[in-house]
C-alpha positions in Angstrom: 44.4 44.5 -0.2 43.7 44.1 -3.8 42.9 47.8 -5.4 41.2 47.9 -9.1 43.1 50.3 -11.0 41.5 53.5 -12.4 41.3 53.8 -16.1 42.1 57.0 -18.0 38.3 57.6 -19.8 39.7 61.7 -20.4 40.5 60.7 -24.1 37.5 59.0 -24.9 34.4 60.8 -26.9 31.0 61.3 -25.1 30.0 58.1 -27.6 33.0 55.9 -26.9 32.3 56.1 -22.9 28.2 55.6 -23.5 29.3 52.3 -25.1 31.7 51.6 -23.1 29.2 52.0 -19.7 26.5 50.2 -21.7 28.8 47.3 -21.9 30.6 47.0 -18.5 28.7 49.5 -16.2 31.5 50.9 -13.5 31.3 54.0 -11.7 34.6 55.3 -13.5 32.5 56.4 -16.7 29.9 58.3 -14.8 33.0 59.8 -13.1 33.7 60.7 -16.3 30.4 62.4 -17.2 30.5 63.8 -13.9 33.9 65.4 -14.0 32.7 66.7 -17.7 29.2 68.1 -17.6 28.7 68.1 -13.6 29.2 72.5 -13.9 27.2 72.4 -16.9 24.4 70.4 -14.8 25.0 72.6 -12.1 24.7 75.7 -14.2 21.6 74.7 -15.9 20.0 74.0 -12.0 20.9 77.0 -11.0 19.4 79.1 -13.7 16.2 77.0 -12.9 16.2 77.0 -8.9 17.9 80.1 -8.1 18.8 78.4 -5.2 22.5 77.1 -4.5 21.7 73.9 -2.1 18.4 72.8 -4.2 20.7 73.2 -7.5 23.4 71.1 -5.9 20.6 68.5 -4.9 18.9 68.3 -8.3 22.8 67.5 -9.9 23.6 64.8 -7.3 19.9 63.3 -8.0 20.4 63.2 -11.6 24.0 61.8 -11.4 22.4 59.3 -9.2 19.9 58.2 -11.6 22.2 58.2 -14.2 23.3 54.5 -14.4 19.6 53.4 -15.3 19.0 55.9 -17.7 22.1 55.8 -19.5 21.1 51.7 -20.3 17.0 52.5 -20.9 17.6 55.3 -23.5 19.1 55.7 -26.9 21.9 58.6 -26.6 23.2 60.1 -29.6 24.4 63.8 -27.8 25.3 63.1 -24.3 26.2 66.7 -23.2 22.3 68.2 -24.7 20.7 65.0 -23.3 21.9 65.8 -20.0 20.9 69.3 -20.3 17.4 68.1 -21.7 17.2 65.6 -18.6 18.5 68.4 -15.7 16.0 70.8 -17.2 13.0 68.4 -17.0 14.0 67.2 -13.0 13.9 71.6 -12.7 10.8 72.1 -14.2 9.3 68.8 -12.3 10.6 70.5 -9.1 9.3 74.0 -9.7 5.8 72.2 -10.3 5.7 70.1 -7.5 6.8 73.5 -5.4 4.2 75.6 -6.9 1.7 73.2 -7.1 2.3 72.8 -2.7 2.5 76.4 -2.3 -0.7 76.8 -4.5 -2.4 73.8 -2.3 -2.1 75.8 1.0 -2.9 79.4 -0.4 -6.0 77.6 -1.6 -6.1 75.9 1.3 -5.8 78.8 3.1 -8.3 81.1 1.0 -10.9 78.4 1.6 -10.5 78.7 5.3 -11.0 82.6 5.0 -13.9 82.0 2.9 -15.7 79.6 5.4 -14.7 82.0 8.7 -16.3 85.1 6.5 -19.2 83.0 5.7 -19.7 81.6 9.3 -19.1 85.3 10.6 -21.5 86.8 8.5 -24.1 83.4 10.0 -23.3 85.2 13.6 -23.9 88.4 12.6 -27.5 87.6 11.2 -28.5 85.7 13.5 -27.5 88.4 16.1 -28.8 91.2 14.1 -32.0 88.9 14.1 -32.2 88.5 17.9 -31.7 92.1 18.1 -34.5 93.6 15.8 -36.6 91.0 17.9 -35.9 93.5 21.0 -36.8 96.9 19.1 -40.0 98.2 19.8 -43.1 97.0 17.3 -43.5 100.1 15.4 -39.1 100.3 14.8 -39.2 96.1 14.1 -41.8 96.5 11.8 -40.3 99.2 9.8 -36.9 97.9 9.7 -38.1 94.5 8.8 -39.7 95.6 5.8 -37.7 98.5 5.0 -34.2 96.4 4.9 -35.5 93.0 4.4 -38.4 93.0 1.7 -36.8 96.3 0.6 -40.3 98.2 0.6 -40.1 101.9 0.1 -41.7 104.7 2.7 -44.7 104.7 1.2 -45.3 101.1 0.7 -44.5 100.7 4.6 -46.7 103.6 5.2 -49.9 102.3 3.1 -49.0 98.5 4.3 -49.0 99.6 8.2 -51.2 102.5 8.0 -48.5 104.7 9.3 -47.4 108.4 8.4 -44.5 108.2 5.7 -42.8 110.7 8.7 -43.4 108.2 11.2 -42.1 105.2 8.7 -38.7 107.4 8.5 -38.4 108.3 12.4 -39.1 104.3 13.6 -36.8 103.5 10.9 -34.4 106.1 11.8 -34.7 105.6 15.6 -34.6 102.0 14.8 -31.2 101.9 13.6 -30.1 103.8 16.2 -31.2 101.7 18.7 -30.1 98.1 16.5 -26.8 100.6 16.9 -26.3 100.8 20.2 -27.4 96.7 20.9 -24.9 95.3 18.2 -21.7 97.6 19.8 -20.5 95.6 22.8 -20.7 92.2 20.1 -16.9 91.2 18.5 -19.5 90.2 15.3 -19.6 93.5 14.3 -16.8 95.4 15.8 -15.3 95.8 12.8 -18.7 96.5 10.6 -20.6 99.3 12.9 
């Protein structure tokens, strides 16, 4: 079997082997580069990630994509073109991670939201059913006291009720909503 021999690139310049991939593109230059800057890559990726496996991904991605850059771009530094390019695919990475993470805790905040708003549906609608089953005198107070937010005297010149009476039914009223609401999970963690 007929096997190409491997050329020596270890004398060449950073220049001499980007001309000399731009002409003849073969693996043995990026080799090359590889053998050369692959710990600087890696080195810059791990600064970046913090993370060992994802570093050692990000290099072999780059490497990988190498061949097509290395024809599309004008080079005149190789080794701080490299570090310009491994810093971009981290900061790209980081983006796209944060950016995910950020999606579900917003995700996840919005769900919290909408549970807290449907919870707080239940609980008025409950607490409604239940000031429908107080007495009149108690439902009347507490309806205006807490909802149209009269005070005493208001209730008592709007019902024609003692201001003490107005306090007791509203008192007595709260009591009593009280003890209806406690056996509801609604507002265990409210009463």
């Amino acid at each position: 079997m007929f096997k190409r021999k491997r050329h020596n690139y270890s004398s060449y310049s950073d220049e001499e082997l980007l001309i000399r991939y731009k002409n003849n593109p073969i693996n043995d230059v990026l080799g090359e580069y590889y053998i050369r800057y692959g710990h600087l890559a890696f080195g810059v990726a791990l600064k970046y990630l913090k993370n060992q496996v994802e570093a050692e991904d990000l290099v072999m991605t780059v490497f990988e994509n190498l061949p097509k850059k290395l024809i599309n771009h004008s080079i005149h530094n190789f080794k701080s073109w490299l570090y310009s390019v491994v810093k971009n695919e981290c900061l790209m990475r980081l983006r796209k991670k944060e950016y995910s993470t950020s999606g579900i805790e917003n995700e996840l905040e919005s769900i919290n939201e909408l549970e807290t708003i449907l919870l707080r549906e239940e609980q008025l609608v409950l607490l409604e059913k239940k000031i429908e089953e107080l007495n009149e005198e108690q439902r009347i107070c507490i309806r205006l006291f807490y909802i149209e937010r009269k005070s005493y005297q208001e209730i008592s010149s709007t019902i024609k009720l003692e201001v003490k009476k107005v306090k007791s039914a509203i008192q007595n009223g709260k009591r009593n909503l009280k003890i209806k609401l406690e056996g509801h999970h609604e507002f265990k963690s409210t009463i």
